[in-house]
C-alpha positions, 0 to 999 in steps of 0.5 A, a space after each residue: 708358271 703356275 700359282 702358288 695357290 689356287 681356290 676354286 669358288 662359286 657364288 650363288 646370285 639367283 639360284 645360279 652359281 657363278 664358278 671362279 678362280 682366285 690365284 696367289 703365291 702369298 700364303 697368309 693372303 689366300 686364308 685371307 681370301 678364305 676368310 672372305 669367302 666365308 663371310 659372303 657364303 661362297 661355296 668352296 670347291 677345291 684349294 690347291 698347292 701349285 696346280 694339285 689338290 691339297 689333301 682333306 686334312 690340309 684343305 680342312 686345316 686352312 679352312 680352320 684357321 681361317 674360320 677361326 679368324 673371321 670369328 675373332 675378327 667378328 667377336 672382337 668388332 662386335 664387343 669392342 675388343 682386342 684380339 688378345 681379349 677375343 683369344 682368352 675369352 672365347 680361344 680363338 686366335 689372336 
């Protein structure tokens, strides 16, 4: 049976990029992924939807909400405030 998602990744370690698979049938646990891939740098070659590409605007909308997390979470570490405060202060989800 095949995963809910899927995301393909690389993560360079001197100059080679080492290519993995990340699966998960829990949404809000693949953004999460996302969110960490993005803080290390990861190079983010496909996400897909039970064994099929998503398309560019979906693919795009996933990788918006969750960039838009890591900044919140980040602005609200680094100033010490709530997400409420990081959301009104800068728009970025609560």
């Amino acid at each position: 049976m095949l995963s809910k998602f899927t995301i393909e990744y690389g993560l360079v370690s001197h100059h080679v990029e080492k290519r993995s698979v990340h699966r998960s049938d829990d949404p809000v646990e693949t953004e999460e992924f996302l969110m960490h891939l993005l803080a290390l740098g990861a190079r983010i070659h496909a996400i897909k939807h039970e064994g099929v590409d998503l398309p560019r605007a979906q693919f795009d909308q996933m990788l918006k909400i969750a960039s838009g997390r890591l900044a919140s979470e980040r602005l609200g570490r680094a100033l010490g405030i709530d997400a409420a405060e990081v959301n009104r202060r800068f728009g970025f989800p609560a």
